[in-house]
Each structure stands twice: as C-alpha cells, then as structure tokens.
N, C-alpha and C positions, 0 to 999 in steps of 0.2 A: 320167515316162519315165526309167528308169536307163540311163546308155552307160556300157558297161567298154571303158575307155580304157588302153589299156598306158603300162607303166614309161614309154619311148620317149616316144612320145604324147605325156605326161603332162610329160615332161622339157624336150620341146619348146616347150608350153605354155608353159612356168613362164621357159623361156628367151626366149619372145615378149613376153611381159609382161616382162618385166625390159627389155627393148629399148625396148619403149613407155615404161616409165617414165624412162627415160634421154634417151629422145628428146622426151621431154614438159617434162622438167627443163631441157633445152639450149634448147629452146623458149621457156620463160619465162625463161630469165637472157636470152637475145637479144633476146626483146623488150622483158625492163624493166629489164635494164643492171644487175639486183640478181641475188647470186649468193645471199643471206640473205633470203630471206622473211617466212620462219616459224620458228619454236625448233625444228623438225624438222628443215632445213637447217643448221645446223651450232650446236646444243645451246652447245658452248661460247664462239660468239661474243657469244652476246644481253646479254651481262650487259655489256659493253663496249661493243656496238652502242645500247643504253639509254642508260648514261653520255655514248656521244659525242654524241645525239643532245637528251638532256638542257643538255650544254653548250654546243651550235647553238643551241638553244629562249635560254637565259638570254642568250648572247650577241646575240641579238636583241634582248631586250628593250633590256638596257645600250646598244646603239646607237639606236634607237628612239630612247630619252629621252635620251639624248647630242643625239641632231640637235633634239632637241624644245629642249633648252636651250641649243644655237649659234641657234638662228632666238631665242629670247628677250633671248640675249644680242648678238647683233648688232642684234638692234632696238633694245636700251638702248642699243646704242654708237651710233646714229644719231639717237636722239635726244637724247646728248647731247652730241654735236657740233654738235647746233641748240641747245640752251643752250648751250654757249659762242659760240656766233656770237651770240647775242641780246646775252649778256650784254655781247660785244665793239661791237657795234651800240651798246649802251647807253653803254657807256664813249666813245664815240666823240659821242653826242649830250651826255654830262655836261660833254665838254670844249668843244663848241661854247658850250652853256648858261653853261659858268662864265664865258668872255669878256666884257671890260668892254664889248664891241660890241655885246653880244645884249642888245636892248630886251623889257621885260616881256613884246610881244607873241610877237615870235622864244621867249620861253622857254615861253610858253604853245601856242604850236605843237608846237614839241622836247616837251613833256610830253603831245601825242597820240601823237606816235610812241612815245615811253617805254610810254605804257599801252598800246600795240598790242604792244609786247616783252613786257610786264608779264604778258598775256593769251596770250602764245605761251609763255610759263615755266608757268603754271600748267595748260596743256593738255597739254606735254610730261610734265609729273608725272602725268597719265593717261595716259599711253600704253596702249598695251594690246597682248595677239596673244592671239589668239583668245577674246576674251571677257573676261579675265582683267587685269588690271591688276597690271601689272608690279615697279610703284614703290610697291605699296600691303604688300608684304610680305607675311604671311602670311595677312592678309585679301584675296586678291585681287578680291575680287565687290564691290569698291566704290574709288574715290576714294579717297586720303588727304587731298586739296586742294580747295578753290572757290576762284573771287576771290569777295574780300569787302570794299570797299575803306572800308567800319565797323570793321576790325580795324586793331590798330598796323601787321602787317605786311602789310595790303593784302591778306590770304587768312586763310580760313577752316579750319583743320585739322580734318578731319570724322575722324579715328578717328589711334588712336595703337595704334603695332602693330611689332614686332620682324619680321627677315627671317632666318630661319632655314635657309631651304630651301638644299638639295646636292643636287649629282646625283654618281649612285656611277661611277669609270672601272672597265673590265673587272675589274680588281683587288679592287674593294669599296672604295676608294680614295674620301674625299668633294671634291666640289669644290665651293668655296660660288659661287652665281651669283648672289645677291640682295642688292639693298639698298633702304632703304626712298625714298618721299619725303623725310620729315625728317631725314636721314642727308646726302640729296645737296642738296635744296634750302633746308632751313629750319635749319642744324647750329646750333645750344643751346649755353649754357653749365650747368653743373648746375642751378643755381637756375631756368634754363626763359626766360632771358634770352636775344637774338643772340649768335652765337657770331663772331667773325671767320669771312670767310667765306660770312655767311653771304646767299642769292644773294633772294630773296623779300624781305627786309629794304633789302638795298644798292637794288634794281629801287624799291622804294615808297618809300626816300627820297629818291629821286634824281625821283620822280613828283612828291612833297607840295613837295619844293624848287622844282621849276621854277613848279609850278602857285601857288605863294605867290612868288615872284619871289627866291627866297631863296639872293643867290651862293653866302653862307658856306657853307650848308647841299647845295648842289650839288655842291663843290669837295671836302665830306666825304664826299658820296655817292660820286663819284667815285673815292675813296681807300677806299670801302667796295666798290665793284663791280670794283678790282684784285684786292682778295682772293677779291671771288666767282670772280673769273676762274680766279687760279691754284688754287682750293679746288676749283671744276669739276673742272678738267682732273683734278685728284686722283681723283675720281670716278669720271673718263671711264677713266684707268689701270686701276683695279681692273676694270672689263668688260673693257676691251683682254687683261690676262691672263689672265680667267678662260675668255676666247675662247679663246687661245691654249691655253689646257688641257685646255677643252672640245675642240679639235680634235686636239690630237696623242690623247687620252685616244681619242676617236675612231678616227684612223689605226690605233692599237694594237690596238685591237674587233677593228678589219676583218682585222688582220692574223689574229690568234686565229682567227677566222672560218674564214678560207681553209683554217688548219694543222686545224683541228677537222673540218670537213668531209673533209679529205683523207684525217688517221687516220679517220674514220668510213668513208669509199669503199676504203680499203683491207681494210677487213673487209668490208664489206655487198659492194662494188662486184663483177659479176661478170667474168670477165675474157674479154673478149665475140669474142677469135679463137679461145681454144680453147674457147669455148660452142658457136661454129659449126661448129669442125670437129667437136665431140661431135655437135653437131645432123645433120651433114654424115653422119657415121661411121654413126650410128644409123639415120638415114631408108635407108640403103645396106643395114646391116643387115637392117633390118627387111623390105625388099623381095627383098631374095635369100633369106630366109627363107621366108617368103609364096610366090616363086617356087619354092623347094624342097617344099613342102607341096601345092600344085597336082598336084606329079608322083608323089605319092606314090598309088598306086593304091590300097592296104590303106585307107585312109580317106577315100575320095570326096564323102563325103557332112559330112563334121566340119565344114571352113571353111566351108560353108553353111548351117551349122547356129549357130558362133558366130555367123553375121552377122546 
C-alpha cells in the first residue's frame, strides 16, 4: 500500500520523531544518572571516559591488596607483641631461677613454664592469615620452624627461604612487608652460628640451664633473652612502620578514588535538572503535537494508521 504524504505531512513527521528521540534521550539520563552511554552520545568523551575508568579499575585493585597487607601486617604486629611478652615472661622466670634461694626443684618447675614459652615462640613463627604463613617468607605454604628439642636450639628449621614480597602504594611505590622466621627468631651469625639476639637460642638455654640445675648457665641465659628482648622489639619496629605506610599509602588510594571518580562523573555523569526539564519540555511537546494532528482534518486517518 503506497500513501502520498505531503511536504507538510512529511515534515511533521520527521519533527515528531525528533521529539521522541529527545524525549527518549532525557529519559535514560534521568533514569541512569549517565549523560554517556554509548560512543554515540558524545564520540569525544570515550577516550577519557575509558582512561578514568581504567584508573578507578587499577585503583581498586592497589587498595584491595593494601588492605589485604594492613590485616597481614597487623597480625605480625600482634604476634609479635606476644613474643615479647614471652620472652619478658622468660626473663622474669631466669631471674627467679638464678637466685641462690631457688632449690633444684623450684628450677625444674621454672623450666615447665620456660618450655610452655618455648612452645608459644615457636607457634607464633607460624602464625598464619588466611592459609598462608606469614613468617615463612616466600614459601608461605609451610612452616619455617617445629620444636625439636634434639636440636642445639631446641627447634627444627624446616626450610630456608628469603622474604621478598612489597606491596605497590597508588604511585607504583614498593613497600616491603615481610620478614622471615630466621630474620626475627633465629638471627645467625655468617658462619650459621647464634647471632646476639638471638630469641629461639636465649628461650632453650635458659630451658637446658634450669632443667640441669645450672645457675652459671641461667644467669647467661638471662643476659642472652635481654637481647632477645631488645632484638624483638627491633622487629616488632619494622611491622609498626611498614603499617604505618601501609595505611597512609592507603589513605592516599582513597583519596585518588574519590578525585577519579569525580573527573569520570563529570564527563559521563548526566546533569539530571536539565534532563528533566528536557524530559519535561519534550513529553509537553510531543502532546501538543499529537493534540495538533487530531485536528487536522486533511489526514484523519494517518495517526491511526502509524498506530
């Protein structure tokens, strides 16, 4: 069926559908708050629009594993505020031990508690979050430690392994967050002897002393588990600031976050009172249109026909 539709007609049309598309467009920014959809809505945002949104994506990620490495490293800082409390606990039982008043039995009591610390050191070297062993460096799927009390130092070193791992701040910035067992608990001298220091050694001889009645040997223990003490807390420092680093590194993310997302909403975002009133203008339009085409006698039959 052909209709010859006039110039007029014809013009009206073409002005109807242009209404509708306008009113259709005011439509979807008010309801999804985006003025940029598609590469069709405004061709020379997208390339920007990609980028901000590129840089929203990565800065997730870097906060992600920012927070993934503040819970790792606040868990090493709690557990090694429980090795220092142990080791202080210990110091506290070597000083009763050394006294000329503690009879063989008093020392061989003092030397269960010792090995009940002894066994709270060597568990802390496992710590773990989420699966992963913390203290074990870049082997995390296992242990670095057992007690072993057949070894000189009263544990068994099940693997020998460096700690490498960083995590990157928004910048690409590394921050190192790791250290091993043998680093905090077992420090070495080159040749692979105790280091001052060091905390596994001071805990087993200050064990073998009491359990053999051995002042001398108590009294050295004792002057061995000072330096485990202050070598700890050395330890305990490096988590304390790489938290600290961890978190401002963080803070800084978030910040990025916010300014990224904004430049992104100031292109994409649509600007959602004059969406309405276009929406507003248009549905107005369009019906006093419609109302004008009803009256038109010459074509009674057309708007029932597009219907």
């Amino acid at each position: 069926m052909n209709l010859n539709v006039s110039s007029t007609t014809q013009q009206y049309l073409d002005n109807l559908d242009y209404i509708q598309t306008q009113m259709n467009k005011a439509q979807t920014e008010v309801s999804s708050g985006l003025a940029v959809q598609q590469a069709s809505d405004n061709p020379a945002a997208i390339g920007t629009i990609f980028e901000d949104q590129t840089q929203i994506a990565m800065n997730q990620q870097v906060q992600t594993n920012l927070g993934s490495a503040q819970t790792e490293l606040s868990t090493a800082d709690t557990s090694l505020q429980s090795a220092v409390s142990a080791v202080v606990n210990a110091i506290s039982l070597a000083t009763q031990g050394a006294s000329s008043t503690s009879t063989a039995q008093d020392r061989a009591n003092l030397a269960i508690q010792v090995a009940g610390l002894q066994q709270t050191l060597v568990n802390l070297s496992q710590t773990t979050v989420n699966g992963l062993y913390i203290f074990s460096g870049d082997q995390q799927t296992q242990p670095s430690y057992k007690l072993d009390p057949a070894q000189p130092e009263g544990v068994q070193q099940l693997l020998t392994t460096t700690a490498t791992r960083t995590i990157s701040d928004a910048n690409g910035a590394p921050i190192a967050i790791a250290k091993t067992a043998q680093e905090i608990f077992d420090a070495q001298n080159p040749p692979g002897t105790p280091a001052p220091g060091n905390v596994f050694n001071a805990i087993n001889s200050l064990l073998t002393s009491l359990q053999s009645n051995n002042t001398a040997g108590i009294t050295a223990a004792n002057d061995s588990l000072q330096s485990a003490n202050t070598y700890l807390n050395g330890q305990l420092a490096f988590y304390g600031e790489a938290d600290d680093r961890v978190s401002s590194a963080l803070a800084v993310a978030q910040k990025f976050q916010v300014q990224e997302k904004s430049d992104l909403g100031q292109v994409q975002n649509a600007n959602l009172a004059s969406a309405a009133l276009e929406l507003t203008q248009t549905q107005t339009q369009q019906q006093a249109a419609l109302s004008a085409a009803a009256k038109i006698e010459q074509i009674p039959n057309l708007f029932s026909f597009l219907g």
